[in-house]
N, C-alpha and C positions, 0 to 999 in steps of 0.2 A: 504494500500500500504506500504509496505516495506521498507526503507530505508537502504542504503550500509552506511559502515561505513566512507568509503569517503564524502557521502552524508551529512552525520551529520558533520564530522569534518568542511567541507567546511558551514553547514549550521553556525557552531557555531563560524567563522573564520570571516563570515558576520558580523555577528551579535557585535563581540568583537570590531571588527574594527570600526562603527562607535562611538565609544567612543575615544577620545583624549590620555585616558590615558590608552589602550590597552589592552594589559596581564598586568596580575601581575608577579611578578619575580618568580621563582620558590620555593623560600626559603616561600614565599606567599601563594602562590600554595599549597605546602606542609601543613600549617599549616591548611588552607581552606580544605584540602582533609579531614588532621586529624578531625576538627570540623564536618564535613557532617558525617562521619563516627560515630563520638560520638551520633552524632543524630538517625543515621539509630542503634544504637543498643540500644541506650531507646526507640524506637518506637518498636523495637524487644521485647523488656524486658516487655512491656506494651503487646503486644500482646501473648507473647506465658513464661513471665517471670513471676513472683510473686508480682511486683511492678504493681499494675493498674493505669492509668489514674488518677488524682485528674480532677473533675471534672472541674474545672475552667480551666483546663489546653487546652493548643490549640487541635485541630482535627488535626492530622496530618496522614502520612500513610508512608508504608515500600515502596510502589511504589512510592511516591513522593522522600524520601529520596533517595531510589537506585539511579532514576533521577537527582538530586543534584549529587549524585556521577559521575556519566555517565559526566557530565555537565562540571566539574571541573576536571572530567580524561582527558576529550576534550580538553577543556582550556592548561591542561598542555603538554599533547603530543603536539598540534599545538605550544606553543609557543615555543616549543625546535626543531621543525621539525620532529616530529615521527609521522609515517603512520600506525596507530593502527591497519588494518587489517593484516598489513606486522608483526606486534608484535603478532599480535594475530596467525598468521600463524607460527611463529617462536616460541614459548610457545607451542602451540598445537604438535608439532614436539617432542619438548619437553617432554611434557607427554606420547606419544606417544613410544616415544621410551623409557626414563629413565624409566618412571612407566608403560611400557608395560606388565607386569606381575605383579603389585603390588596387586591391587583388583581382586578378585574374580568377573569375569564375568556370564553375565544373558544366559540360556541356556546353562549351561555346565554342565556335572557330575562329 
């Protein structure tokens, strides 16, 4: 089953809330985004990079990380008030038109 992006925000809005000490501030936020990020490109680097695994090292995975990011994208849009499909809607728009000719599309000659 599916989940809407409302779905998630409101799950993770749950979720934050019973904790005392809430969101983290944005300046937070940001640095937590940067760190998940750092993560999900040595789990990249490991899979598809030159640098492998040390053995002792954790198991980890590019879909756990993405999820960390999803996680902490949530966190931040909700504790500012932003309705990520409405962003999502508004970026897509975006491409849409600015980069409406930029790539070479599939089925053309």
């Amino acid at each position: 089953m599916e989940k809407s992006m409302a779905e998630m925000q409101r799950e993770v809005d749950r979720y934050i809330s019973q904790f005392k000490e809430g969101y983290f501030s944005p300046l937070s936020m940001m640095a937590r985004m940067s760190e998940e990020v750092g993560e999900l490109a040595r789990e990249v680097n490991h899979q598809f990079g030159e640098k492998p695994k040390k053995p002792e090292e954790a198991e980890n995975s590019i879909e756990m990380e993405l999820g960390d990011i999803l996680f902490i994208a949530i966190c931040f849009a909700n504790s500012l008030g932003i309705d990520l499909a409405e962003a999502h809607d508004k970026v897509m728009h975006k491409f849409n038109t600015r980069d409406a000719n930029r790539w070479t599309k599939v089925n053309t000659d």
